[in-house]
C-alpha positions as a Markdown table, in Angstrom:
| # | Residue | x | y | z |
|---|---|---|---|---|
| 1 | Unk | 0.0 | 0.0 | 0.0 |
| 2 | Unk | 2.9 | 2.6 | 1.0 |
| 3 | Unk | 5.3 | 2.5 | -1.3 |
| 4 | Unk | 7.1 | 6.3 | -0.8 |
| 5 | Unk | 5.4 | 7.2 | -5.3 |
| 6 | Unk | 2.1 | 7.9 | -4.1 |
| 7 | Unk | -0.7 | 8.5 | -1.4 |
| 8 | Unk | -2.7 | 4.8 | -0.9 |
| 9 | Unk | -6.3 | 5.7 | -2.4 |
| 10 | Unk | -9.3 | 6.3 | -0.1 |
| 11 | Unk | -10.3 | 3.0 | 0.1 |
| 12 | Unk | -6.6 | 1.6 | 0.1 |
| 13 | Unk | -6.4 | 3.3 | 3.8 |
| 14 | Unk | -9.7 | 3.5 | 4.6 |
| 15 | Unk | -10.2 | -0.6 | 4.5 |
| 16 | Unk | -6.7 | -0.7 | 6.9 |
| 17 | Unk | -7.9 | 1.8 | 9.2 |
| 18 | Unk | -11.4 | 0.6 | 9.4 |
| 19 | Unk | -9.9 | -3.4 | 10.4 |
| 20 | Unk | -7.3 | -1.7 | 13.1 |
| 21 | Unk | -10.2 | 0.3 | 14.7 |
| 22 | Unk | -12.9 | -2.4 | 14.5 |
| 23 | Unk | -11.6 | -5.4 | 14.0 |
| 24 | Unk | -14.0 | -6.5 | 11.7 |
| 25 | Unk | -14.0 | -6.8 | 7.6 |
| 26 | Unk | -14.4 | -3.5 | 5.5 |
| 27 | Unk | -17.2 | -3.4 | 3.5 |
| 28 | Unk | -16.7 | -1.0 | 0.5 |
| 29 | Unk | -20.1 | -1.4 | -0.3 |
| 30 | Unk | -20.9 | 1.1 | 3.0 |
| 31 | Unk | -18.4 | 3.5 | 2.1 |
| 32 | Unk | -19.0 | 7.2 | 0.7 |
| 33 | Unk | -15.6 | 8.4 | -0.3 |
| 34 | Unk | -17.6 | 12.4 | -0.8 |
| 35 | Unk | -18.7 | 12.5 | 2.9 |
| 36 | Unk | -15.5 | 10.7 | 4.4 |
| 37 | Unk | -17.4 | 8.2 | 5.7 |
| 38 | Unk | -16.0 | 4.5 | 6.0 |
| 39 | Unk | -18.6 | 2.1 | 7.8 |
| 40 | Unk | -20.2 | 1.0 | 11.2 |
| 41 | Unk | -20.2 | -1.7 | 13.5 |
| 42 | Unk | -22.2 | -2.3 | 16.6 |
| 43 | Unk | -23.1 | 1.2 | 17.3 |
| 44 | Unk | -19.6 | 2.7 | 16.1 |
| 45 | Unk | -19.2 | 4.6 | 12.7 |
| 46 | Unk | -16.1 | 5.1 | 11.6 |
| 47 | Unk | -15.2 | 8.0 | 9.0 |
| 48 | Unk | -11.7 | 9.5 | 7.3 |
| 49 | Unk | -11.2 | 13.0 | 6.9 |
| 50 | Unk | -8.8 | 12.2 | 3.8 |
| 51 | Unk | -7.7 | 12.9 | 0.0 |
| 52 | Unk | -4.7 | 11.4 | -1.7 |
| 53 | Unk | -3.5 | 14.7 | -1.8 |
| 54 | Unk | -0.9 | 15.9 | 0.2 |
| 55 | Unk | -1.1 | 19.8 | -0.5 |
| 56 | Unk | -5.2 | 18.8 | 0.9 |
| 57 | Unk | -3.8 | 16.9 | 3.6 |
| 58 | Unk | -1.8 | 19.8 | 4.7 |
| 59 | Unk | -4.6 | 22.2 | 4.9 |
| 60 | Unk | -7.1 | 22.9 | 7.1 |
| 61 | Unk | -10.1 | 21.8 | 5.3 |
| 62 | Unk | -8.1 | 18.4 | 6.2 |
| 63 | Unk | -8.9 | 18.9 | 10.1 |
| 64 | Unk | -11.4 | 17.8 | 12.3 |
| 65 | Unk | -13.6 | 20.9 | 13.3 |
| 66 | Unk | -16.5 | 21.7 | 15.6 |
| 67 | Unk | -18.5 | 21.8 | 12.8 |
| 68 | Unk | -17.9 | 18.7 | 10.9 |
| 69 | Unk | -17.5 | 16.8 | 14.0 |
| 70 | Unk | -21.3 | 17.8 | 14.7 |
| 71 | Unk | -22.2 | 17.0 | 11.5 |
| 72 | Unk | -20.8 | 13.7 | 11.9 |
| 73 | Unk | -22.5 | 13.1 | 15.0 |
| 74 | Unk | -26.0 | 14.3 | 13.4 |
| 75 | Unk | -26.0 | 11.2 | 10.6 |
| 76 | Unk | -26.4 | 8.9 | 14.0 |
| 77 | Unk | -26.7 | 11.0 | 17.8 |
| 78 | Unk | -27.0 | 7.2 | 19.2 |
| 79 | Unk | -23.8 | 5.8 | 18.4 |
| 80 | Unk | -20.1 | 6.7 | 19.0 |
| 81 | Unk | -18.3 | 8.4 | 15.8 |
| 82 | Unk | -14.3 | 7.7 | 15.5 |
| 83 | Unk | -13.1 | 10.3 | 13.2 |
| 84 | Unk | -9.4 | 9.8 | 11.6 |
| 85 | Unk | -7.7 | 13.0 | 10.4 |
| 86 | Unk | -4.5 | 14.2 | 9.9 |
| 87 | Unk | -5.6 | 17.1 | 12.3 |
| 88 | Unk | -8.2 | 18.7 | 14.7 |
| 89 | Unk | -9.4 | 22.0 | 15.5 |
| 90 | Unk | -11.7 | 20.9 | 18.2 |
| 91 | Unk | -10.5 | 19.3 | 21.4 |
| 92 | Unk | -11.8 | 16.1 | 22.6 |
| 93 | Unk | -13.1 | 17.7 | 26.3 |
| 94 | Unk | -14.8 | 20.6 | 24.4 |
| 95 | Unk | -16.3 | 17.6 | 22.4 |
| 96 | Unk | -17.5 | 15.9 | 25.8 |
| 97 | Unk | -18.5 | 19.2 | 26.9 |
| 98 | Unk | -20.9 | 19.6 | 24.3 |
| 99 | Unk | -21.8 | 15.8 | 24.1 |
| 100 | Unk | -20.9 | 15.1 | 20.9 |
| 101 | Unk | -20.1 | 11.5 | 20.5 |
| 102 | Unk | -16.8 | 11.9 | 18.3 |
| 103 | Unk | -13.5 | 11.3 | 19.5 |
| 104 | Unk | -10.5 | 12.1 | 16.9 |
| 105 | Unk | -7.5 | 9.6 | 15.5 |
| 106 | Unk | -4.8 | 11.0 | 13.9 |
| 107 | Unk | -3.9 | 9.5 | 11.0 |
| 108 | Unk | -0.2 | 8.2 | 10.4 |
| 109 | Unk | 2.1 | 11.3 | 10.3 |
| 110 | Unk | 4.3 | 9.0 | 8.2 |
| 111 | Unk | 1.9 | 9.4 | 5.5 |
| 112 | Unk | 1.8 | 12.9 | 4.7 |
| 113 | Unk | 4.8 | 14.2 | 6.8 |
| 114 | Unk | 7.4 | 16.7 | 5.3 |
| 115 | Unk | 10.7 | 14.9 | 4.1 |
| 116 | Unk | 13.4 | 18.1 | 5.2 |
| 117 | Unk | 16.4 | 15.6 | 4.3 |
């Protein structure tokens, strides 16, 4: 999947990310690549704030906000939402504060980091 060319493809990192958090099989069928979202499992949805693009990954439209995080929690205020993103702009006790059911990931620096070498 990483080989140093290219970003892995939404689905590439999203099936890997969705196994490590749930243990369970990633179903692309579930998937909507436009709204970032990955897939649920017993109460849990799991979404990916992601683009193979690392000028987008850099940027703050790349980062968990107040905003998205609440319209994350809106598509199911029952369950639990684990957000991956290379960044937040929301913490996770003004989330709790505000009981918002998301709690942030970040995604592998490793992926997107700067080489300065």
């Amino acid at each position: 999947m990483l080989s140093g060319e290219t970003l892995p493809s939404f689905d590439g990192i999203g099936s890997v990310l969705f196994h490590m958090a749930t243990a369970r099989a990633f179903d692309p069928s579930a998937m909507r690549e436009d709204g970032f979202y990955l897939g649920a499992t017993e109460g849990q949805h799991v979404w990916l704030i992601y683009k193979p693009d690392l000028d987008w990954l850099k940027s703050p439209e790349a980062a968990l906000t107040l905003k998205r995080a609440k319209e994350f929690a809106a598509t199911d205020p029952e369950a639990r939402h684990l957000v991956f993103a290379p960044a937040r702009y929301v913490s996770q006790k003004m989330l709790a504060e505000q009981n918002i059911p998301v709690e942030f990931v970040p995604l592998p620096f490793a992926l997107y980091r700067i080489d300065r070498s």
